[in-house]
N, C-alpha and C positions, 0 to 999 in steps of 0.2 A: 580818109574821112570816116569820122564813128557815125551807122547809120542808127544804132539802139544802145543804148544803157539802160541792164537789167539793173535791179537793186530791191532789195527786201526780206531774201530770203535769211534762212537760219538753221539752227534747231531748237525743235520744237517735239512735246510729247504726244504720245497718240490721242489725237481728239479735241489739239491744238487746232489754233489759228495761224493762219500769216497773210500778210498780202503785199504779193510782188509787184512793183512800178517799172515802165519801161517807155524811158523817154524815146521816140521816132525822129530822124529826120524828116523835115516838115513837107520833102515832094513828097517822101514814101506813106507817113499818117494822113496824109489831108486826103487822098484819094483810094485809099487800099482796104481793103477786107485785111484785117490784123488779126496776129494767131499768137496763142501760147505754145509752146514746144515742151514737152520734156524729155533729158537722154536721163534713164538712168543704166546704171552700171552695166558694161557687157551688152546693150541693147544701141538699136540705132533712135535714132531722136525722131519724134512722134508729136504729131500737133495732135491737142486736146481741148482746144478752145479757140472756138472765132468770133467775130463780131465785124459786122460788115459798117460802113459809114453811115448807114440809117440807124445801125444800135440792133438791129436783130444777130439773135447768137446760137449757137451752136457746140455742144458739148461732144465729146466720146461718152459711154455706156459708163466708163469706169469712175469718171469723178462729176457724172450729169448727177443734180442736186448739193454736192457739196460746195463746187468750185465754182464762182460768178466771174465773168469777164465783163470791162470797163469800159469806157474809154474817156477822154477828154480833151476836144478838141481846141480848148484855149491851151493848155498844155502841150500837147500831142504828145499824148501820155494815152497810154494803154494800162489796165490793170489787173489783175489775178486776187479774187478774195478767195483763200481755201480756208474750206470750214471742216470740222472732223476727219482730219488727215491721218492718214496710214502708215504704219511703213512702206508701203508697196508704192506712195507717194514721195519716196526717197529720187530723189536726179537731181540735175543742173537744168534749169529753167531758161529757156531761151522766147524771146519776141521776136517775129518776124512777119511779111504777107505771109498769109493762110494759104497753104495748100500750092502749085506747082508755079507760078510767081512769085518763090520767094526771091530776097536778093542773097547775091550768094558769098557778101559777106556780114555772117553772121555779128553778133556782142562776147561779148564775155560770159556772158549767162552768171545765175546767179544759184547758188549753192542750195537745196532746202535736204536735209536731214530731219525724219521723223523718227524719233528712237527714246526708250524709255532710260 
């Protein structure tokens, strides 16, 4: 059973936009503190965005101001707006619960390269 479908990502230049969608299975959205993940290369996968069922959110240091978290409960759709993107914003994007509840099978994750 698919619990998340990433989708959105790209490439994109530096100081680009994107914004990643990530449909939830409806037990795991309706009730979860929801997170953005990113692995990029050589690295282990790292949540950098949360947002709990009331819509309060939660960034890391590294993409707080650029990157907005979503969500949409008619949907149960999660979503990633990055604005002014890096290379160092280069990984595979994954949604999943936030933080040590996650489920432990993950999506597919979705692709974002920022490169000139």
């Amino acid at each position: 059973q698919v619990q998340f479908v990433e989708s959105g990502g790209g490439l994109v230049q530096p100081g680009g936009s994107l914004r990643l969608s990530c449909a939830a299975a409806v037990y795991i959205f309706s009730t979860s503190t929801m997170g953005w993940y990113r692995q990029r290369p050589g690295e282990q996968r790292a949540l950098v965005a949360e947002i709990t069922v009331s819509g309060n959110t939660k960034y890391v240091d590294s993409v707080e101001g650029r990157f907005a978290i979503s969500r949409d409960s008619a949907k149960n759709t999660v979503y990633l707006q990055m604005n002014s993107l890096k290379p160092d914003d280069t990984a595979v994007y994954y949604c999943n619960r936030a933080g040590k509840y996650f489920v432990a099978s993950w999506g597919q994750g979705t692709q974002v390269t920022v490169s000139s």
